[in-house]
C-alpha positions in Angstrom: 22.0 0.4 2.7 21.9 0.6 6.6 23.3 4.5 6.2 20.6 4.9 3.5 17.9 3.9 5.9 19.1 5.8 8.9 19.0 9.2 6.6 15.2 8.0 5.7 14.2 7.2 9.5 15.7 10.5 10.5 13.9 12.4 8.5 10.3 10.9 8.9 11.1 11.2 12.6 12.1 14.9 12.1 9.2 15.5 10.1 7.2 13.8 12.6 5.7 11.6 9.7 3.7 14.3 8.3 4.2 15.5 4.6 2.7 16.0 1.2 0.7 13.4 -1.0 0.4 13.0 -5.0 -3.3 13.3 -4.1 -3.8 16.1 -1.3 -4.6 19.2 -4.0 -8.1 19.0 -2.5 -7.1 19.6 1.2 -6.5 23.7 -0.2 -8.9 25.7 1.4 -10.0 26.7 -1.7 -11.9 23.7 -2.2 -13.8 24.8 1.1 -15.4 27.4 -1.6 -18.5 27.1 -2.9 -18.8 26.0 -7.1 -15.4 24.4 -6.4 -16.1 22.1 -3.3 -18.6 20.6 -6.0 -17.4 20.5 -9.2 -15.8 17.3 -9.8 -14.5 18.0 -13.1 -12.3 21.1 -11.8 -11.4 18.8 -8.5 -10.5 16.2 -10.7 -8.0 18.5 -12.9 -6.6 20.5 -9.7 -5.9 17.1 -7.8 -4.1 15.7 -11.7 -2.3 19.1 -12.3 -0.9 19.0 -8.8 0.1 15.1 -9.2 1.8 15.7 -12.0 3.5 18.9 -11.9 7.4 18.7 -10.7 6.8 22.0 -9.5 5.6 22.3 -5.5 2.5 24.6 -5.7 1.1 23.2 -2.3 2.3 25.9 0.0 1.3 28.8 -2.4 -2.1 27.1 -2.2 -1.9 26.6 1.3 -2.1 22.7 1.3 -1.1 21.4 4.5 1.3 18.7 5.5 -0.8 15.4 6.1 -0.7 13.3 8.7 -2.1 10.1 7.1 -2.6 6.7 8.8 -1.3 4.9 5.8 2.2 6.7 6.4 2.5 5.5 10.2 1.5 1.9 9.1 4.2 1.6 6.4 6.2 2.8 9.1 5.2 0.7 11.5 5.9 -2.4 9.8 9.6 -0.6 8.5 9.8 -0.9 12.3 9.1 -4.2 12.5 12.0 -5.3 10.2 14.5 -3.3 11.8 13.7 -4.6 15.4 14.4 -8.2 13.4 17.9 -6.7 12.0 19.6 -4.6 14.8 18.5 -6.3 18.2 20.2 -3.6 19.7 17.9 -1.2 18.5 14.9 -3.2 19.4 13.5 -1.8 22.2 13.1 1.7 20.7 11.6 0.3 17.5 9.2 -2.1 19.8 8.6 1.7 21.7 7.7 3.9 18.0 5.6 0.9 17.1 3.7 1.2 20.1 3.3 4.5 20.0 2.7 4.4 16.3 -0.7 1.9 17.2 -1.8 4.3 20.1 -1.9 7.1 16.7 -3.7 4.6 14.5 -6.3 3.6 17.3 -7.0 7.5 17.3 -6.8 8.1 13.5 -9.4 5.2 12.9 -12.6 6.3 10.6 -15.5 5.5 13.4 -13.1 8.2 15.2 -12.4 10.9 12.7 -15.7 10.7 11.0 -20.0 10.7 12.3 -20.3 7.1 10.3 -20.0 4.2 12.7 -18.4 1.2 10.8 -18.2 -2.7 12.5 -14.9 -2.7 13.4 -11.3 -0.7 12.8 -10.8 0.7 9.5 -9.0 3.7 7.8 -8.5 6.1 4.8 -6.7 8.6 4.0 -6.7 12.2 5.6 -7.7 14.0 2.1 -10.6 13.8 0.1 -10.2 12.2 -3.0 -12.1 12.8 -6.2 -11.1 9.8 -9.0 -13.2 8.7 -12.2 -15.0 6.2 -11.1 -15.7 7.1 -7.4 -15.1 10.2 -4.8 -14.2 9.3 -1.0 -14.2 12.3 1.5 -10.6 12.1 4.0 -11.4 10.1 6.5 -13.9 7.3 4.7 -12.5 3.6 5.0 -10.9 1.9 2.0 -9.9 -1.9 1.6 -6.7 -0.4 0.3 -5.7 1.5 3.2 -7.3 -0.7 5.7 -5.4 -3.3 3.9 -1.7 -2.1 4.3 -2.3 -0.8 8.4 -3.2 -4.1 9.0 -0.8 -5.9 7.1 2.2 -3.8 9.0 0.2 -4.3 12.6 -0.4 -8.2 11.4 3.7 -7.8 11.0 4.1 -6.2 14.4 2.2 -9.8 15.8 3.4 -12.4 14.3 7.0 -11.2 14.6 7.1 -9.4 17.7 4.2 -10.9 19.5 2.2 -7.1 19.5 -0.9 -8.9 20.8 -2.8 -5.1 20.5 -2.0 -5.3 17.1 -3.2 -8.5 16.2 -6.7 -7.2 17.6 -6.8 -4.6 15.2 -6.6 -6.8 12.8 -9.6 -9.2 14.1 -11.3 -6.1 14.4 -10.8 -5.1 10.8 -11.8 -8.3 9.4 -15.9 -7.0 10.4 -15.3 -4.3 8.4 -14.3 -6.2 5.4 -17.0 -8.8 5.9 -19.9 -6.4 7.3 -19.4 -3.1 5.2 -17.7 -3.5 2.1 -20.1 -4.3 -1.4 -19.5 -7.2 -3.1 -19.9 -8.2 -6.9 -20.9 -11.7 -6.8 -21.0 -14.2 -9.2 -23.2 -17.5 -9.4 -20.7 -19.7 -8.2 -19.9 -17.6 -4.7 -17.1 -15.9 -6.4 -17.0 -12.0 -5.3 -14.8 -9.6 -5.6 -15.2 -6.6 -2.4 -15.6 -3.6 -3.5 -12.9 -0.4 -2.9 -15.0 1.4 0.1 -18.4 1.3 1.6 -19.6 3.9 -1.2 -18.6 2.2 -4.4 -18.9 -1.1 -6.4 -15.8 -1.3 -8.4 -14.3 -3.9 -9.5 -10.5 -3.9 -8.1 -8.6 -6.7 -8.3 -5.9 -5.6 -6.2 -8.0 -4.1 -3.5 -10.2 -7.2 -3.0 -7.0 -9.0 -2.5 -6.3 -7.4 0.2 -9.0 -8.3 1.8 -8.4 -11.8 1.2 -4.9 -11.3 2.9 -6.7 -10.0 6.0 -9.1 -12.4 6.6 -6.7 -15.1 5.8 -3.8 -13.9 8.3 -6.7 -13.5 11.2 -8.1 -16.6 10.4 -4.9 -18.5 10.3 -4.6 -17.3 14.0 -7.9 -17.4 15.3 -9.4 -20.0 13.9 -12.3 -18.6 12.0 -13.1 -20.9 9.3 -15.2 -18.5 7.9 -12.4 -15.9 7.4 -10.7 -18.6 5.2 -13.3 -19.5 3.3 -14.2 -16.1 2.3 -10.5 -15.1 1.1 -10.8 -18.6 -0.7 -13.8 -17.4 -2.8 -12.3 -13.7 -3.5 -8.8 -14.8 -4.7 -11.3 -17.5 -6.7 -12.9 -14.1 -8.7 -9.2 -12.5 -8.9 -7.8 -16.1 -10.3 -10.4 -16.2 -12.9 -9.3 -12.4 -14.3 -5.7 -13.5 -14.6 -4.5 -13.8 -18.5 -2.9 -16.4 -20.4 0.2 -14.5 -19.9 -0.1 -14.4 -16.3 -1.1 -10.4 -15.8 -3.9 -9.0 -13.9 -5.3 -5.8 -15.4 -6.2 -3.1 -12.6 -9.8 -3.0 -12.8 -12.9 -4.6 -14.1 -15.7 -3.5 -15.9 -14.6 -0.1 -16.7 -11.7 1.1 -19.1 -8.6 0.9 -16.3 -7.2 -2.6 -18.3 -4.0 -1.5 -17.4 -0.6 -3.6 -15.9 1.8 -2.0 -13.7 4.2 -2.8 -11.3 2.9 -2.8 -7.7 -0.7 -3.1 -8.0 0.7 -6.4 -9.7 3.1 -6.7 -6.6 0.3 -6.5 -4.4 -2.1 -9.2 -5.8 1.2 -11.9 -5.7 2.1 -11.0 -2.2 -1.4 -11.4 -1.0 -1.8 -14.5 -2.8 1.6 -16.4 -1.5 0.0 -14.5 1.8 -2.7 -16.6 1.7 -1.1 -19.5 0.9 1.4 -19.5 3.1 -0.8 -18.9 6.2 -3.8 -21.0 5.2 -1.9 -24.3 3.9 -4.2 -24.3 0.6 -1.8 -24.6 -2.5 -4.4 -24.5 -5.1 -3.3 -21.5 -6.7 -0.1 -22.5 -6.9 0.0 -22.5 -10.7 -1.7 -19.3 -11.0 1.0 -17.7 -8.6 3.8 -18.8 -10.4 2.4 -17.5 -13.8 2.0 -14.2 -12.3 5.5 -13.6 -10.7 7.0 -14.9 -13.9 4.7 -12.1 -16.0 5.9 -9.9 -13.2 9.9 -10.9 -12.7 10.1 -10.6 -16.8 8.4 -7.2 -17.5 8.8 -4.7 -15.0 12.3 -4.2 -14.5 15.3 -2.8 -16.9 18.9 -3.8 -17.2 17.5 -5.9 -13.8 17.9 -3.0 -11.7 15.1 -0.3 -12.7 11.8 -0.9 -11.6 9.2 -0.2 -14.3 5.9 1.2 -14.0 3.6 -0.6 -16.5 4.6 -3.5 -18.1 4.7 -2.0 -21.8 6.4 1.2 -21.1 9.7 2.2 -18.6 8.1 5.6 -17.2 7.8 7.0 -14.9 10.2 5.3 -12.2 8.2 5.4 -9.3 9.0 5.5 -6.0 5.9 3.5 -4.8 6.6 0.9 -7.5 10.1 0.7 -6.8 9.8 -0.2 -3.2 7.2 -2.5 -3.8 9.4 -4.0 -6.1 11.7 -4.6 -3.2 8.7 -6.4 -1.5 7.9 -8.5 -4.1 11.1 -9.6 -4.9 11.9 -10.2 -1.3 8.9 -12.8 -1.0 9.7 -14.4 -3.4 13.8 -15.0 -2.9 15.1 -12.5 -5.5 17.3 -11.5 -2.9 19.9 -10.4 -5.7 17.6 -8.4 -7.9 16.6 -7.2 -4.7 19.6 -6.1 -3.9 20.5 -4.4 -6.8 17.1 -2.6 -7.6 18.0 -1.3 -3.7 21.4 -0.1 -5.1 19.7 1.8 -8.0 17.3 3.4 -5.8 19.5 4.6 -3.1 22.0 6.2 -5.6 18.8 7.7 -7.8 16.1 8.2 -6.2 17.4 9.0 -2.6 17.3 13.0 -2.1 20.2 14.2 0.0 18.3 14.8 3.3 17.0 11.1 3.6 13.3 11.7 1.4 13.1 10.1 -1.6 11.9 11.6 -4.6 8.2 10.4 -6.6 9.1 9.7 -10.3 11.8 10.2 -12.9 10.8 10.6 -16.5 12.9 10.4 -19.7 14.1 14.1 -19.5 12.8 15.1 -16.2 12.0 14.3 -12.7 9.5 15.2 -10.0 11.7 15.6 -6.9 8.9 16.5 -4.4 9.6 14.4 -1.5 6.1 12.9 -0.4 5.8 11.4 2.8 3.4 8.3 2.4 4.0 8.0 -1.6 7.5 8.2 -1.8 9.7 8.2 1.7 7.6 5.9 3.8 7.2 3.3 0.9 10.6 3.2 0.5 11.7 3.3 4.1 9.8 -0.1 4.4 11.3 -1.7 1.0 14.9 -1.1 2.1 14.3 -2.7 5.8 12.7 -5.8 4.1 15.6 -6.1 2.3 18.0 -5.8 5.1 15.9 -8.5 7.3 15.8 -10.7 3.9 19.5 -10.5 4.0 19.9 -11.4 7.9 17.3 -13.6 8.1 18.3 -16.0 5.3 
């Protein structure tokens, strides 16, 4: 696994972390144009045709190779782990992370956009048109926000990074101050995706939670607790009898997959963990059974929704390797890590996005794919040393 990661690091360091993204078709200059810089049905279909297509159209269409915040995070907290694993590697990994939160303080959305928000936030470096909601590159999201600071929350509490703990503070006043919530009667609320919308996603708002729990568990804030309390309170009360959460509310994405359902446990035992409050104990158990007994094959192949095998993602499959680290499936772990190096690993260290039943899209995208999957395999390792 080791040789597997080495071949992943080597290449994200050759390509400087820069690559393609499933959702970058809108970062053509053709979009630039005018009709088609406005039509969202025809910036809808180019951004789904270019997702979708196992075919590399991006340089014909002159899309360039991103550089997106999301990508250094993942990395960042990849980083992290591997410090923990090979001590004698340490000090360069402590060095890249450093260097990697010197890029992040830079690529923050107060910086790379006229909007001033109430602390450090993120997004991603494309505009993004989607059904229910269109964020311009650059405009803070829970989601991203969420996973920089969950690899910079990393970077603290195992390696003492004391800058990148106060990021984190800093990111819990744009969760509180400039997110929309949907509140209920009781003081239940979910936060809504970015400053621009009010949807409904369950996974996203958890997230947030996670934040403002793993600052508040350091600093004190009562408040911070309190409010992850009352969100994880709206997520708990969407959860099925069988223990699933669909995607969204309110609008038709009722859909199950594998890491958006990876991401609301891990939060959760987050919050848990950090804040002392076992409340949702039952709840969290109910979930990672739904999730341990319906998203894998043969106990090996990561699914993507919980009804149907395809595609094999690479995003799902390393959050797989998250999820089942967390939660001491160190085996299963182990063996979904096997899988993916031998079928998903491309020979020059990328990984590729999905495999279908006939086919397979072996475009090597830097945050969806390589980065993701560069942080499942070191939690792994550390889950093995550290245990």
């Amino acid at each position: 696994m080791l040789r597997a990661i080495e071949k992943t690091q080597a290449y994200i360091l050759r390509k400087g972390y820069k690559g393609y993204d499933p959702y970058d078709a809108l970062t053509s200059p053709l979009f630039k144009l005018p009709f088609l810089n406005t039509n969202k049905l025809v910036r809808l279909g180019a951004q789904q045709v270019l997702k979708r297509l196992p075919l590399n159209l991006r340089p014909m269409l002159f899309v360039p190779k991103g550089y997106n915040p999301v990508t250094l995070g993942l990395c960042v907290q990849a980083y992290v782990y591997l410090a923990k694993s090979l001590p004698e590697q340490k000090a360069f990994y402590e060095k890249e992370i450093n260097r990697l939160i010197v890029e992040l303080i830079r690529l923050q959305s107060s910086k790379m956009r006229s909007e001033k928000y109430s602390g450090a936030c993120w997004g991603y470096d494309f505009d993004w048109e989607a059904r229910y909601a269109k964020i311009p590159a650059y405009v803070p999201t829970i989601v991203a926000t969420g996973f920089v600071t969950n690899a910079l929350f990393e970077a603290y509490s195992q390696l003492g990074n004391q800058r990148a703990f106060e990021l984190c503070e800093s990111a819990t006043k744009f969760v509180v101050n400039d997110l929309n919530r949907t509140e209920k009667s009781d003081g239940r609320f979910c936060w809504s995706y970015s400053p621009r919308d009010k949807q409904i996603v369950l996974n996203a708002t958890m997230k947030g939670a996670r934040l403002c729990a793993q600052v508040g568990s350091v600093n004190g804030e009562k408040e911070l607790l309190n409010l992850a309390k009352r969100t994880i309170e709206f997520v708990m009360q969407h959860q099925d009898e069988h223990g699933a959460w669909r995607y969204a509310i309110g609008d038709t994405r009722a859909f199950v997959d594998n890491f958006h359902t990876g991401y609301v446990l891990d939060c959760l035992d987050e919050y848990q963990t950090l804040s002392g409050d076992k409340g949702f104990q039952e709840g969290l158990q109910k979930g990672w059974r739904y999730y341990r007994e319906n998203f894998f094959v043969n106990d090996q192949e990561p699914k993507y929704y919980d009804k149907s095998v395809y595609p094999i993602d690479a995003t799902a499959c390393a959050q797989s390797l998250l999820t089942l680290s967390r939660f001491g499936d160190h085996k299963t772990a182990e063996r979904v890590a096997g899988w993916v190096i031998k079928e998903m690993q491309l020979p020059n260290g990328a990984f590729k996005y999905q495999r279908y039943a006939h086919y397979e899209n072996r475009i090597p995208y830097m945050r969806w794919s390589t980065a993701w999957l560069f942080l499942g395999l070191s939690r792994v390792v550390w889950s093995n040393i550290s245990r």
